[in-house]
Phi, psi and omega in degrees: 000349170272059139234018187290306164317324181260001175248357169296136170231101217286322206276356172297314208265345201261175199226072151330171178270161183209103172200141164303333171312078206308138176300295083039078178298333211032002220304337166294337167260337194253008189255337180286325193285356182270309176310327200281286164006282172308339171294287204292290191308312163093073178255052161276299186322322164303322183267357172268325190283294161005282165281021178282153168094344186284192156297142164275153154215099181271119205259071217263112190297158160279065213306153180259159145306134199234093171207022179195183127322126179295160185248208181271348156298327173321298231258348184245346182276356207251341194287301201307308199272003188246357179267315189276331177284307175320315168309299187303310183308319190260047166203051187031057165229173171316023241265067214257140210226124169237117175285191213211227219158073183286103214216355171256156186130135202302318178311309189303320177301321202299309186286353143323307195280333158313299193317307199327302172314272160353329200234001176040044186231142188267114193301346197273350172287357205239116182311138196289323188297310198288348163292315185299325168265008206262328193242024141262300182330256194318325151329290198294343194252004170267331190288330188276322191276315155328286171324308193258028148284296153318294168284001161283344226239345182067032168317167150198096213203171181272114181280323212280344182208059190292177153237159212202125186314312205237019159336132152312262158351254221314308166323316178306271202008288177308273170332281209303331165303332176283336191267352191287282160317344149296325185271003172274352209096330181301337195265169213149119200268125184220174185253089186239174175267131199267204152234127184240139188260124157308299178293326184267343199050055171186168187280157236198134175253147174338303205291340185252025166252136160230170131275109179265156213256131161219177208245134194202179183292123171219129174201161205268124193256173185207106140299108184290136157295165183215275174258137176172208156333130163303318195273023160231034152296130156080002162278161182226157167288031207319095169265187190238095198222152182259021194204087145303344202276327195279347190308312206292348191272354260270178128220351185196169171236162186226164173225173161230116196299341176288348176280189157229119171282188172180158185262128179237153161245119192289147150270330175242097188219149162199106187224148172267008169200150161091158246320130160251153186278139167129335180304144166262125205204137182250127198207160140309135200302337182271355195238335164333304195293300161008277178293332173269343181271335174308304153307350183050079167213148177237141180291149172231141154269094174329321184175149159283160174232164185246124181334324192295314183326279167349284168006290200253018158304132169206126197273176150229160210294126183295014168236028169317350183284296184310313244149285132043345210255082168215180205247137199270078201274178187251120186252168191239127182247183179268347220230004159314128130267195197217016207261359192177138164114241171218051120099347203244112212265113178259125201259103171240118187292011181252335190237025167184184217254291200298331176279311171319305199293282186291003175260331173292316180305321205236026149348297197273347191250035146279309193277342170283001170300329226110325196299080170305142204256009176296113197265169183276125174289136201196339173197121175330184180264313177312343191085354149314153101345113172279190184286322178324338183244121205251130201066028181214349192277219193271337181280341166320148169307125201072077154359209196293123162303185196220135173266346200178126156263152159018310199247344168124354203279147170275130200273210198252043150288317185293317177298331185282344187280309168309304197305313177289334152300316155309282179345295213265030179004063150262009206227116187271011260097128179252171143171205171226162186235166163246127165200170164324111161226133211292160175201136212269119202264044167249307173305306215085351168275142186308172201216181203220138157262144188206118175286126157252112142003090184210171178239138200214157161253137187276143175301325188264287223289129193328151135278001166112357197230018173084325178278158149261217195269303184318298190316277144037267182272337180281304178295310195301309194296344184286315203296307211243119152334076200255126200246088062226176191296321188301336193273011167271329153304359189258342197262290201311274254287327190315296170318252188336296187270022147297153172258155200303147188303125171258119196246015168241151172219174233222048189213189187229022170217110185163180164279104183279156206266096187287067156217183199224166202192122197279197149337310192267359189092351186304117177296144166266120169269105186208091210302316180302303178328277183305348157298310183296319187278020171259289180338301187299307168311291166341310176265344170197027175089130169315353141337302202313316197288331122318333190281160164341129166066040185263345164303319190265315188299354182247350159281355195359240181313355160292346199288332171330313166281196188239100170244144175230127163317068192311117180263024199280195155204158206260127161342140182274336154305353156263357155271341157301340197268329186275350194307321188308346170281301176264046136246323162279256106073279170264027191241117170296346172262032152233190190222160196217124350305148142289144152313347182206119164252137173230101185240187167269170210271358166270023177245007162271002148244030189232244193266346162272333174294323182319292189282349166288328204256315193275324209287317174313315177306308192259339187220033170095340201182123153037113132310005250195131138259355153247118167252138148214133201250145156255181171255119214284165173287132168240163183280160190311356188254348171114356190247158199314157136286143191225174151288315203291003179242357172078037169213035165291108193273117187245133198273012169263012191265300178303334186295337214237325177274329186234001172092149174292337179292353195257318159301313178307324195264285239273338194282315205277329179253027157293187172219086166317315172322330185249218157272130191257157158203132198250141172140184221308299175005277202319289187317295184313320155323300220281318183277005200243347165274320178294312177308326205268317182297334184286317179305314188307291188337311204293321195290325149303322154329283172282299180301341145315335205297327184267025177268121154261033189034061168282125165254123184256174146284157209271331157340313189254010176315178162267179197265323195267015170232028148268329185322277170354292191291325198284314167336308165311328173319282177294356194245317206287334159249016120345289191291297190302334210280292193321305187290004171263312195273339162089017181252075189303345214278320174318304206291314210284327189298318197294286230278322203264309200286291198323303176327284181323289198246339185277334171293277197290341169286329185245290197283308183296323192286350165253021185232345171308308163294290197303325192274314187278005208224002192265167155303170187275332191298335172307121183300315176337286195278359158282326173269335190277023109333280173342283205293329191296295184291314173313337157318295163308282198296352115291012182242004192252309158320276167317000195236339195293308186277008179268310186232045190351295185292295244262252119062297181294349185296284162322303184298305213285019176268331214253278198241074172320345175261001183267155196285316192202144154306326193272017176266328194272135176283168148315138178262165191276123198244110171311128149298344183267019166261342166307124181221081176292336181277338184284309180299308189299345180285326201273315202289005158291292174312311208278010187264321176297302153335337174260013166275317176287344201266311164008273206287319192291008198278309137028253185312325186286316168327284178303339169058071175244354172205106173284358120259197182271315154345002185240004203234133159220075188296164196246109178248129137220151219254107219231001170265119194271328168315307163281345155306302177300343172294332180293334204314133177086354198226151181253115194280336167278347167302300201323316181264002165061079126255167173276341184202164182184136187224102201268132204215141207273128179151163154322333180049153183318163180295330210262332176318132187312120162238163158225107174341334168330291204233070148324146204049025163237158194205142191216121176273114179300139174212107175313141174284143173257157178106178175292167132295135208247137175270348138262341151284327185081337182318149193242068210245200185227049195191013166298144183053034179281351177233105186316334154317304176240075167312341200239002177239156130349126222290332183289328180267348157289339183276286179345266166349314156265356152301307170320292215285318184280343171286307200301330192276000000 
């Protein structure tokens, strides 16, 4: 037989990985053929036929708007929400995920009315149902382009039967919550000031504002006293305002009885308009001096004043000259501060919430003043000046100033509102500021507060059971989960300071507020009226409520009275807010509540406030037994993505160079919760985790190829495969813990480092010589198969709903007859593979070991040893505990060397440490003996089998094991 050397191919004999599984993912060619796949099998259908009989678990969509491309927000709400249904499904629940539609509402309108414009055809020319479809059209086709954006994205939901805002059903629907609230009472037509966009024409709710910082007008105005103290005849009252355009709406000053005033006199000014010496001015005491260098006058303080005075004070308007001639009294509000201005508040009740508010409280003792409590229109839906502002409206000279034009731009109201206050020596200071101001976040245009006509539901007003909608709505958020904790103070503080829900808007694509109303606003409560128009909308949509004659086919014996047709159509946030009714509600493979809504954290003045208030108003409580809220993408330096900064990240871009999965795996290792930041960096991380994570999978792979799926008991493992297992242990309830807690970020960190470093770094890499080199009879090399697949088939699973495409690959590469991975539970990872005393000992081993790989690491560097198999180190150990953690275990497997010689002590000074690992010390040592020519192992027992001369005695029993199976 010594020719055995030369006919042997040793590499023949070792039972290497063998797998199709490419190293080289490709996944942008290779994530579409898994959709298409998934398509042609129809495994949504599969996963509902699956799960039938189980527990539901609803996943309640958030409808997007369907008016563009998805973006990156999209793209991280939609990965969030496709993990967590996935998750609940492969652990045994029913988890059915139905996407959703936002689809009515001025952008879609707004973008009709462009093309119109383009096309120089006048939308008030055009019968409203054919506008209305022109804006279902363009709805459907954003919706349809989406959908197979989602599923590039590997969504997996019922596509085939989302729901959509503007469903016929959903429209009854919708109606019918509402006329549900009218008949409760709850509805109600009133006059407040709203916040109105002037470029869209219509009223604008908190959820569709942001703020941007502009630069505006600002000036300190003079009251004249008319009645109060004799000495504050012929004194003025000084306010503060950043909206010169509002003095004609003006009707009071408000003060604070907590503050302290004073009576002032200028002594000194220099200036070209406005207080001169011998004027008298009442300002609060901490803000005077302030307020006179604005003016460049210096104050002398005349007298302190006591608040009862203030009480009974009443100005007159400063343009009282135009028109003007009523009496300005002084309320004492809450909502004054001393943080800025003069102490003194310009009350105009048309034009802010707050101003409204204190002029409504003290209403009944204004008209016993005298005082009409009447507030004024004082500027159009156009953003003009009415005949209400006198000298400023259409009969003035130049006819109506402008507060905003068309386009968002500022007209010459404010110049024209100064100029006249100069004139009329009412104006104690100008200048200008930088501040927050609300803007409409479809225009982008400043927005205006303007008292209007609207419709509202009260927040306060009894509901018949002792609650109101606020109480209410205060208990349900008590009620509710909220992931991450902070967003539940932010929706109560959200709740508790609103003002009643305003549900109407001025525009014509949308759900119209189908009621009918006299004059004075009394809603008609008429159950046959709401049957006819819940039918109709049901059959042919809202629309029926705009055609010909519809008044009369839906008042039928009634048209006759005098009902007027409310044409308003309802804020689309309350159709969002209403989706849990013809969706949760009417779909039988969901449940009503749902468990979980998951939006982003500006949707807590959005669409969970929305679905919080109808669902409390009609049915008591919550739609949600959960919120989770996410955070938006920002660029890798912290800043917003823009077009105007060129750093936007678009996910068919990431989609089309790096596979979705590669988005997904960054959404899974993010900290969603917070603000994210995305770009090339990110990415590359992100692929440099995958790659690493695709290699463990692809090795397991081929190594399995050589599993016949034999089972041992764990009893009889060797000990570094119970260790595994007991790992296995500890992650399965992670991973379960993480996916309840919505704390993906938890898992992916677990999953990617155990795979990365505790496998390929350790287990595989000290188990590779048993697998490939051992005999088949080997127990060694027979449980770490055994351990390799549960390894795999957890780690495959638990990765399944994180990495859809890659997790199917893998399996159905593993298990070619099977239909999906997304078919598959979780697997039962038995409590008796946890062995916490077995684990603390190896975290021993293994702290000693990373002193040795240290130091041979050394050595490869200098290249005094090219692999570690060439190393036979002197380890000593002067820590007895870890000495005793080695007693039994083979330390040079442990440490893939040909030798290790462990020894109790300090070990020399020039020996290898790591600050790390106290007490260990490690002497670099070349292996003595041969080289084994199929292990490479370097031992004293190469050729002890005349047979195999050139191997080693474990790779000659090997061998001739081999050899008899072959025979």
């Amino acid at each position: 037989m010594s020719d055995k050397k030369d006919t042997i191919d040793y590499s023949e004999t070792l039972n290497l990985p063998k797998t199709d599984f490419p190293m080289r993912a490709g996944l942008p060619k290779k994530e579409p053929e898994i959709v298409a796949r998934w398509e042609e099998m129809n495994l949504y259908k599969k996963m509902r036929e699956d799960a039938k009989g189980r527990e539901k678990f609803v996943l309640h969509d958030g409808p997007p708007y369907a008016n563009g491309n998805i973006h990156i927000g999209h793209a991280l709400n939609k990965i969030l929400k496709d993990v967590i249904t996935r998750s609940f499904q492969m652990r045994g629940y029913d988890s059915n995920y139905v996407p959703g539609w936002d689809c009515h509402g001025l952008p879609i309108e707004w973008k009709i009315e462009e093309a119109y414009r383009a096309k120089g055809k006048n939308k008030d020319e055009v019968p409203i149902n054919e506008f209305r479809q022109e804006c279902r059209d363009f709805a459907q086709h954003w919706i349809d382009v989406q959908t197979a954006e989602f599923k590039r994205l590997g969504i997996e939901g019922d596509f085939e039967k989302p729901y959509t805002t503007m469903n016929f059903h959903a429209e009854a629907r919708i109606a019918g919550e509402l006329l549900k609230i009218a008949k409760s009472g709850q509805l109600y037509r009133g006059s407040k000031p709203v916040m109105w966009s002037v470029v869209e024409r219509t009223a604008l709710a908190e959820a569709e504002v942001e703020y941007h910082e502009v630069q505006s007008d600002t000036i300190w105005v003079k009251f004249p006293v008319t009645e109060g103290p004799d000495d504050f005849k012929g004194a003025f009252v000084v306010i503060w305002t950043t909206t010169p355009w509002t003095i004609p709406g003006n009707r009071a000053v408000s003060f604070s009885s907590r503050f302290a005033y004073g009576l002032y006199e200028v002594t000194e000014a220099v200036n070209d308009f406005g207080p001169q010496p011998g004027e008298r001015v009442l300002f609060a005491k901490n803000l005077a001096d302030e307020c006179a260098a604005k003016a460049k006058v210096t104050l002398k303080l005349v007298r302190d004043l006591d608040a009862h005075e203030l009480a009974g004070v009443t100005c007159a308007h400063p343009l009282v000259d135009l028109g003007y001639d009523f009496k300005v009294p002084l309320l004492d509000g809450d909502h004054v501060t001393d943080d800025a201005g003069t102490g003194f508040v310009h009350t105009a009740p048309g034009h802010g919430r707050e101003d409204f508010d204190a002029w409504m409280d003290q209403a009944r003792q204004l008209e016993e003043r005298g005082i009409s409590p009447k507030i004024p229109f004082t500027v159009g839906d156009d953003g003009f000046y009415t005949d209400e502002a006198p000298g400023f409206g259409p009969s003035a000279e130049g006819g109506a100033a402008r507060v905003m034009d068309d386009n968002g731009k500022k007209g010459d109201a404010n110049d024209r509102v100064i100029k006249a206050l100069i004139a009329a020596d009412r104006l104690f200071a100008r200048g200008r500021i930088k501040h927050d101001y609300p803007h409409s976040w479809r225009s982008k245009k400043p927005v205006i507060f303007r008292n209007t006509p609207q419709w509202f539901v009260y927040m306060d007003k009894d509901l018949g059971d002792a609650s109101t909608l606020r109480s209410r709505a205060l208990s349900a958020i008590d009620d509710t989960r909220f992931v991450p904790a902070v967003g539940k103070n932010r929706l109560r503080g959200m709740i508790e300071g609103r003002p009643d829900w305003v549900l109407s808007r001025q525009r014509a694509w949308g759900v119209p507020i189908c009621i009918f109303a006299d004059k004075a606003g009394n809603v008609l409560v008429d159950d046959a009226v709401n049957a006819r128009i819940l039918e109709a909308f049901e059959a042919e949509g809202a629309d029926a409520w705009f055609a010909e004659g519809a008044r009369e086919r839906f008042l039928g014996e009634r048209a006759s009275e005098d009902w007027e047709m409310v044409t308003d159509i309802l804020d689309v946030w309350f159709d969002s807010g209403s989706t849990h009714t013809f969706v949760l509600e009417d779909r039988p493979d969901l449940k009503w509540p749902a468990d979980v809504y998951l939006e982003g954290s500006d949707q807590h003045r959005g669409w969970f406030h929305s679905s919080l208030l109808e669902g409390c108003v009609t049915r008591g409580r919550a739609p949600y037994n959960a919120v989770v809220t996410h955070g938006f993408t920002m660029d890798e330096q912290g800043r917003k993505q823009s077009k105007s900064l060129g750093n936007q990240v678009f996910p068919q871009d990431v989609m089309a160079k790096s596979g979705a999965d590669i988005l997904r795996l960054w959404v899974m290792t993010t900290d969603y919760w917070e603000d994210q930041r995305l770009g090339d960096t990110v990415i590359k991380t992100n692929v440099d985790t995958y790659r690493k994570l695709r290699n463990s999978l692809r090795w397991m792979l081929g190594t399995l190829a050589h599993d016949e799926g034999e089972d041992i008991a764990v009893a009889d493992m060797p000990e570094l495969e119970r260790l595994m297992l007991h790992r296995l242990a500890e992650l399965d309830h992670l991973v379960r813990t993480g996916y309840d807690n919505f704390d993906f970020k938890k898992i992916a960190r677990a999953l990617t480092d155990f795979a990365n470093i505790e496998l390929s770094a350790f287990y595989f890499d000290v188990r590779k010589d048993a697998l490939y080199c051992d005999a088949p009879s080997s127990l060694r090399r027979r449980s770490a198969l055994v351990v390799i697949r549960k390894l795999f088939d957890c780690l495959v699973t638990w990765l399944a709903p994180m990495l859809p495409f890659t997790m199917e690959e893998a399996w159905l590469s593993r298990n070619p007859d099977a239909v999906s991975v997304h078919l598959e539970q979780f697997p039962d990872v038995p409590a008796d593979w946890l062995n916490p005393e077995l684990a603390t000992r190896w975290e021993k081993v293994r702290a000693v070991r990373r002193v040795v790989t240290g130091a041979l690491e050394i050595e490869r560097r200098e290249k005094r040893i090219g692999a570690s198999l060439e190393a036979a180190p002197v380890v000593y150990i002067a820590d007895k505990a870890l000495l005793a953690a080695l007693e039994g275990r083979d330390f040079e497997e442990i440490c893939i060397t040909s030798g290790i010689t462990v020894k109790e002590g300090e070990g020399p000074e020039e020996a290898f440490r790591l600050g790390e690992v106290a007490g260990v010390a490690v002497v670099p040592a070349l292996a003595k003996g041969t080289k084994c020519a199929r292990s490479w192992r370097i031992t004293d027992d190469v050729g002890s089998d005349p047979d195999y001369p050139d191997v080693s005695a474990r790779d000659a029993a090997a061998l001739k094991e081999l050899a008899a199976l072959k025979a």
